[in-house]
C-alpha positions as CSV (number, residue, x, y, z in Angstrom):
1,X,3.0,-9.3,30.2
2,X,3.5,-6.4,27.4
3,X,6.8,-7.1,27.1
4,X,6.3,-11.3,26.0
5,X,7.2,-12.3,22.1
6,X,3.9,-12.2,21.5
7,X,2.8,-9.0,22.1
8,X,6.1,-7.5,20.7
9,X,5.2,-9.4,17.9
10,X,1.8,-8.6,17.8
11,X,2.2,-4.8,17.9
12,X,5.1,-5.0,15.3
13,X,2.9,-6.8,12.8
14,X,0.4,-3.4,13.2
15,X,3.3,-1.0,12.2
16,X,4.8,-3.1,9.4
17,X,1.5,-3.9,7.9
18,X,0.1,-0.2,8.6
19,X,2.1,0.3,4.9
20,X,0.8,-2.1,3.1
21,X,-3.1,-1.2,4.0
22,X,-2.5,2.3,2.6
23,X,-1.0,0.8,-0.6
24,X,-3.4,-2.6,-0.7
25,X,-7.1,-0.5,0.0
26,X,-5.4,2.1,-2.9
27,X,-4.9,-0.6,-5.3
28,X,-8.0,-2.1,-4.7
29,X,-9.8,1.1,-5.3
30,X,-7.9,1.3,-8.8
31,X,-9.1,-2.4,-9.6
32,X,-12.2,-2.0,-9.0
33,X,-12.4,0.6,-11.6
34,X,-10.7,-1.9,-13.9
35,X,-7.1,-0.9,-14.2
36,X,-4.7,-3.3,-13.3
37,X,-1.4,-1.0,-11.5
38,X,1.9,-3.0,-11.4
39,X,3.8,0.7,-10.6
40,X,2.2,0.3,-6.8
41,X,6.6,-0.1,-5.6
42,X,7.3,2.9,-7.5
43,X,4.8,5.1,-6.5
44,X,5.2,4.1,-2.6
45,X,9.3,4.9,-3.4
46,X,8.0,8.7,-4.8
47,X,5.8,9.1,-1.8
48,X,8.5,8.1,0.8
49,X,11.3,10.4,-1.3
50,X,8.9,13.5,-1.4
51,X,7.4,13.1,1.8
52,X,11.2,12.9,3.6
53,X,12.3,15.8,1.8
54,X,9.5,18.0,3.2
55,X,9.6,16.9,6.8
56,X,13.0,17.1,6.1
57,X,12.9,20.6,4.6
58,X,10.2,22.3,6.5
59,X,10.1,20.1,9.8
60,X,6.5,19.6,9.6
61,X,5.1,15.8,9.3
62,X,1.5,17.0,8.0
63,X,3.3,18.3,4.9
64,X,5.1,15.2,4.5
65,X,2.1,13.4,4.4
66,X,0.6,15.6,2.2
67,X,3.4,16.1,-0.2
68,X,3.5,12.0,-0.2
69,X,-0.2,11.9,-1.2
70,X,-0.3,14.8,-4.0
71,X,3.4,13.2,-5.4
72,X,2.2,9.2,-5.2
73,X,-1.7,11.1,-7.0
74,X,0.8,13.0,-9.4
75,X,2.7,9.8,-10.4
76,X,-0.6,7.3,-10.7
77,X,-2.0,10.3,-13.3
78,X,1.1,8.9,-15.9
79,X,-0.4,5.8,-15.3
80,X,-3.9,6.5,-15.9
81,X,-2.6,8.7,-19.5
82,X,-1.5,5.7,-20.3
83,X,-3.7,2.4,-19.8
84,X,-7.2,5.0,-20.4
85,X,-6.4,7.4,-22.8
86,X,-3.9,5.5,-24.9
87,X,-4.9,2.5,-24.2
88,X,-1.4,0.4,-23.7
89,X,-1.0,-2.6,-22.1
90,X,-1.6,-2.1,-18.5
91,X,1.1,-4.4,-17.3
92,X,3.7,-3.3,-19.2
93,X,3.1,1.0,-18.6
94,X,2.6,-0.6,-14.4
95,X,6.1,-2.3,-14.4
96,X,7.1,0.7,-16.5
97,X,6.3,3.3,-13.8
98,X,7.9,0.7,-11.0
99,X,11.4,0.9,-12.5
100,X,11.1,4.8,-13.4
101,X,9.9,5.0,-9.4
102,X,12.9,3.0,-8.6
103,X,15.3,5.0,-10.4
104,X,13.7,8.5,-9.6
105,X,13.5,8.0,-5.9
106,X,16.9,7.0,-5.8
107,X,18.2,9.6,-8.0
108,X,16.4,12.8,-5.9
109,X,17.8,11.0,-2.6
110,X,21.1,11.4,-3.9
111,X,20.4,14.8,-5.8
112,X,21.8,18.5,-4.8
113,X,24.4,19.8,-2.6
114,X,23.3,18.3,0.2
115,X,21.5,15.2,-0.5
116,X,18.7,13.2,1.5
117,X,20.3,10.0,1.7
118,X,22.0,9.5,4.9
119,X,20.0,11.9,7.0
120,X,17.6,11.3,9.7
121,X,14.4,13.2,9.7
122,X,13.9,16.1,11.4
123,X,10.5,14.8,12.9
124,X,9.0,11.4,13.2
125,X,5.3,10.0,14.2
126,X,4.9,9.2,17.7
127,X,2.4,6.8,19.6
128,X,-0.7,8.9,20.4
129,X,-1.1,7.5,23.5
130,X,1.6,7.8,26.0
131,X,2.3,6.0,29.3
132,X,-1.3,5.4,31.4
133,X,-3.5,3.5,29.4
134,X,-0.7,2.3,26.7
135,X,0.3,0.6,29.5
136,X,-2.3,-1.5,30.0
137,X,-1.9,-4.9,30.2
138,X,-2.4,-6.3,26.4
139,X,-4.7,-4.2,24.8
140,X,-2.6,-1.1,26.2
141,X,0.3,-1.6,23.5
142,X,-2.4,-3.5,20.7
143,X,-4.8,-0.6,20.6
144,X,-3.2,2.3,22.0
145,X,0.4,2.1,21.4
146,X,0.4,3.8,17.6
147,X,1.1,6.9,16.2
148,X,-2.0,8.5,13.9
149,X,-1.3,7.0,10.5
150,X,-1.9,3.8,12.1
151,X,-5.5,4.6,13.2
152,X,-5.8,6.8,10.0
153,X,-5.1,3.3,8.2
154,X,-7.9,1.6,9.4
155,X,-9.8,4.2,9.3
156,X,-9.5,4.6,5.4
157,X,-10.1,1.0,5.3
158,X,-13.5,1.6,6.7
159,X,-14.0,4.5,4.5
160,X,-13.4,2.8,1.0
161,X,-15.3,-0.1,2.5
162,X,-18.6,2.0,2.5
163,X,-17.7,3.7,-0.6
164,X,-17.4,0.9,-2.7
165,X,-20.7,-0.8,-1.1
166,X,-22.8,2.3,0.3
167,X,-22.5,4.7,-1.8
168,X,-24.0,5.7,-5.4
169,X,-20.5,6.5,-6.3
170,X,-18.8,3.1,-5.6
171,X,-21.8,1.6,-7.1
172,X,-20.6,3.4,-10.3
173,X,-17.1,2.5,-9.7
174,X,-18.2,-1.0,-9.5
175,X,-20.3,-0.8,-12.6
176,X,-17.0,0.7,-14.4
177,X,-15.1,-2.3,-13.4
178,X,-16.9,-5.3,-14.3
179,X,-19.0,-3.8,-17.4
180,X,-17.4,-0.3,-18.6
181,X,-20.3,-0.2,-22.0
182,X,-23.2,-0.9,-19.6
183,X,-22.0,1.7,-17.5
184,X,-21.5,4.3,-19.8
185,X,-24.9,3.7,-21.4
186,X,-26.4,4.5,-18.2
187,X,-24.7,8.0,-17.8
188,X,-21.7,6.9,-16.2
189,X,-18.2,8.8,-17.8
190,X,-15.9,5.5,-17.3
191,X,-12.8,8.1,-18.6
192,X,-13.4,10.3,-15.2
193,X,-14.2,7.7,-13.2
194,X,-11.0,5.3,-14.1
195,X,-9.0,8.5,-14.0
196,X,-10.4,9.9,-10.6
197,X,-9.5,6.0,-8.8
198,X,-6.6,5.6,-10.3
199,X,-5.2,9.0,-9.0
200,X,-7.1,7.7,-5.5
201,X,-4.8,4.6,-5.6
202,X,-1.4,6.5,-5.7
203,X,-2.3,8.9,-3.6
204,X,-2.7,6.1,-0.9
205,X,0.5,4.3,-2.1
206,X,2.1,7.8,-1.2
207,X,0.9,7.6,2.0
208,X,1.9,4.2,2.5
209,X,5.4,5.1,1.3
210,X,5.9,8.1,3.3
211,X,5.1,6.1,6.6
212,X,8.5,4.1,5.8
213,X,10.3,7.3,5.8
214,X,8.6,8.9,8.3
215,X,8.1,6.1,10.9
216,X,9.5,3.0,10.1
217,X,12.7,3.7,8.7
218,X,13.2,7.4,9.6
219,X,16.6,7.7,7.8
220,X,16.2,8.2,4.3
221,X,18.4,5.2,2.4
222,X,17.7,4.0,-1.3
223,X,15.4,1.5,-1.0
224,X,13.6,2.5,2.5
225,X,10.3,0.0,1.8
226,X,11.5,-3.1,0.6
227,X,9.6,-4.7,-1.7
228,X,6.5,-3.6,-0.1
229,X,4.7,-2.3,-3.0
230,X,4.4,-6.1,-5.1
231,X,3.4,-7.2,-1.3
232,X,0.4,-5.3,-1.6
233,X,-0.5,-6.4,-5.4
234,X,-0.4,-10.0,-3.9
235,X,-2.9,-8.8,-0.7
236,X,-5.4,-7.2,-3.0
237,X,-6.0,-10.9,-3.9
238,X,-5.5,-12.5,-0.5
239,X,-7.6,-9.8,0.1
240,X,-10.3,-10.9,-2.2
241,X,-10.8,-6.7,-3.6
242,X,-12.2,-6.2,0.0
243,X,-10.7,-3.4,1.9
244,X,-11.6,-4.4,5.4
245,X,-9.8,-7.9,4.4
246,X,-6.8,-6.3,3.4
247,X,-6.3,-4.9,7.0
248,X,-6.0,-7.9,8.4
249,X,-4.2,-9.4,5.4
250,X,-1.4,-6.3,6.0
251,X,-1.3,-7.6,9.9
252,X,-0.7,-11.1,8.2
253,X,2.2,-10.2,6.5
254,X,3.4,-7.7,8.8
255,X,3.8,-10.8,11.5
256,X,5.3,-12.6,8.7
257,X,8.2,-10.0,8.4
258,X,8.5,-10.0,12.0
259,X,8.7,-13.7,13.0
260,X,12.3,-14.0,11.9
261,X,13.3,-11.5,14.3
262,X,11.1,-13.0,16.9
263,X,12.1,-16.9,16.5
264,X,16.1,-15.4,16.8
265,X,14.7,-14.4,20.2
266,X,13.8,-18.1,21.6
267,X,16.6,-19.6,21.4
268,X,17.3,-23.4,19.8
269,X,16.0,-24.8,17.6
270,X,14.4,-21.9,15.9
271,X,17.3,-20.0,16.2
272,X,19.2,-22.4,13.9
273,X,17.0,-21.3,10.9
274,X,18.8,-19.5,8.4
275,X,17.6,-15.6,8.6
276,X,17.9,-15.5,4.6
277,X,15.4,-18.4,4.6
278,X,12.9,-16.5,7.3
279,X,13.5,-13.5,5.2
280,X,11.8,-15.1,1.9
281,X,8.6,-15.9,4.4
282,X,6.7,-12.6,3.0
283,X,7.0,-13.5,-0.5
284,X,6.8,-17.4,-0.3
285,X,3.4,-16.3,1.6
286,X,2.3,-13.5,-1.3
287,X,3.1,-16.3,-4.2
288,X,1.7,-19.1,-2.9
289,X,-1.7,-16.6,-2.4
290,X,-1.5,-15.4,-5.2
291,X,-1.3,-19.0,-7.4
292,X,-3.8,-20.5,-5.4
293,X,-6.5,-17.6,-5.7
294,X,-6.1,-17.2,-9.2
295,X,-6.0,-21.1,-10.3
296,X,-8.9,-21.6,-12.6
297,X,-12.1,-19.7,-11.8
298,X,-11.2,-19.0,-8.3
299,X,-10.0,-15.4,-9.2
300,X,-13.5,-14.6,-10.4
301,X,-15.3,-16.2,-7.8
302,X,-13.5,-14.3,-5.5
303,X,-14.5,-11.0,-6.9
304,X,-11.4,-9.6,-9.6
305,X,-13.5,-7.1,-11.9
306,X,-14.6,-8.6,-14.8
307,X,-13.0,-5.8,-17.1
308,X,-9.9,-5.9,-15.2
309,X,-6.7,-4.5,-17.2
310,X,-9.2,-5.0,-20.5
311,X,-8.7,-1.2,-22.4
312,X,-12.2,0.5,-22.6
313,X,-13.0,1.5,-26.4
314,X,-16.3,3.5,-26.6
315,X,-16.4,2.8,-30.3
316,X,-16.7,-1.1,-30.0
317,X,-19.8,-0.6,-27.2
């Protein structure tokens, strides 16, 4: 019974998507405090380069992980110079950090005498659970078949779900994003608070990008995520700036990346369809969410911050 297309399927969807709900509830967090990030791809391509090289280095996956989330933090900060201190556009300094992300992980893969690219990790994430009940039938390989960054995944989910909604902070990150003036008049530094979220987004796109590197795709190569980091721009919508949606969102398009490997599997007709053509599946998904969401008022109704990649001048309060 574990071993039917469905529950392959099923349990691929939770790895592929475990990714993008790192890099989704991260760019939701930095939305809500009204800054728009289109640099989510590079930052997930810094965290998946730094975190490889210190598994790689020292052997030791925690410090991957944490080298992942300090880098992805590290990068978001250019970000957050940019769109709140000097104010540029927001897209532009987002797509401007993608392609400098591109470029940089590619370049430190390939760096030094003895380069990244090529290698295989010297340790990978392994399922908790092993044998007993990860054998159970069904809900042995859905819930208990995972390594920890899976569980940690949802678990953040949960996390920035009642900090957005539960807590006197995320009431204030809230207040930041829809009506920075208002905010600041009641106390609130909008500065700090856009600085401190944006820094929590790419420090979660880290982590998102190190779990390609260090689970997925265990070999470092150029381009080890795909284009995983627009994916989760796109979910953030589908998502409607929720971060318990965006889990199931992720699992969405995590099946959606693994049904072309699945329908190869059955046998005529399905596998008569082009793989290129499954392949687009993900983004045909992400763009058709994406213009249907954001048609008309929809975007707003759905709950985009109202100051959403607007610059904050304290002057003009």
């Amino acid at each position: 019974m574990n071993d039917s297309q469905l529950i392959l399927t099923a349990v691929a969807a939770i790895g592929l998507g475990t990714p993008l709900i790192f890099a989704t509830v991260g760019e939701i967090i930095t939305e809500r405090a009204g800054i728009l990030n289109l640099g989510v791809q590079g930052m997930m391509l810094v965290g998946a380069v730094s975190g490889f090289w210190a598994t790689f280095t020292t052997g030791s996956l925690f410090l991957g992980v944490l080298v992942a989330v300090v880098a992805g933090a590290a990068f978001s900060a250019i970000h957050g110079f940019t769109s709140i201190t000097l104010r540029v556009n927001q897209i532009v300094s987002g797509l401007a950090l993608a392609l400098f992300g591109i470029g940089l992980a590619s370049f430190l893969g390939r760096a030094g005498s003895d380069p990244l690219v090529g290698n295989p990790s010297r340790a990978v994430f392994e399922p908790v659970f092993s044998g007993g009940i990860a054998d159970w039938p069904v809900v042995g390989p859905l819930l208990f078949g995972h390594d920890i960054l899976v569980y940690a995944a949802v678990l953040v989910a949960g996390l920035a779900s009642y900090y957005l909604f539960h807590t006197r902070m995320g009431l204030s990150l809230r207040a930041v994003g829809e009506d920075p003036a208002s905010a600041e008049s009641a106390g609130v530094n909008v500065s700090f608070v856009r600085y401190v979220h944006v820094m929590i987004g790419g420090a979660l796109a880290g982590a998102g990008g190190a779990y390609f590197s260090l689970a997925l795709v265990p070999t470092w190569q150029d381009d080890p995520i795909g284009q995983a980091g627009w994916i989760a721009i796109a979910l953030v919508i589908l998502a409607s700036w929720r971060p318990w949606r965006a889990v199931f969102a992720a699992y969405l398009f995590g099946a959606a990346e693994r049904i072309q490997f699945t329908l190869q599997t059955l046998g005529e007709p399905w596998s008569n369809i082009p793989s290129t053509l499954l392949a687009m599946l993900p983004f045909v998904l992400a763009i058709i969410a994406m213009i249907v969401l954001t048609s008309g008022k929809r975007a707003r109704f759905l709950g985009a911050p109202a100051a959403l990649g607007i610059p904050y001048f304290r002057e003009q309060r």
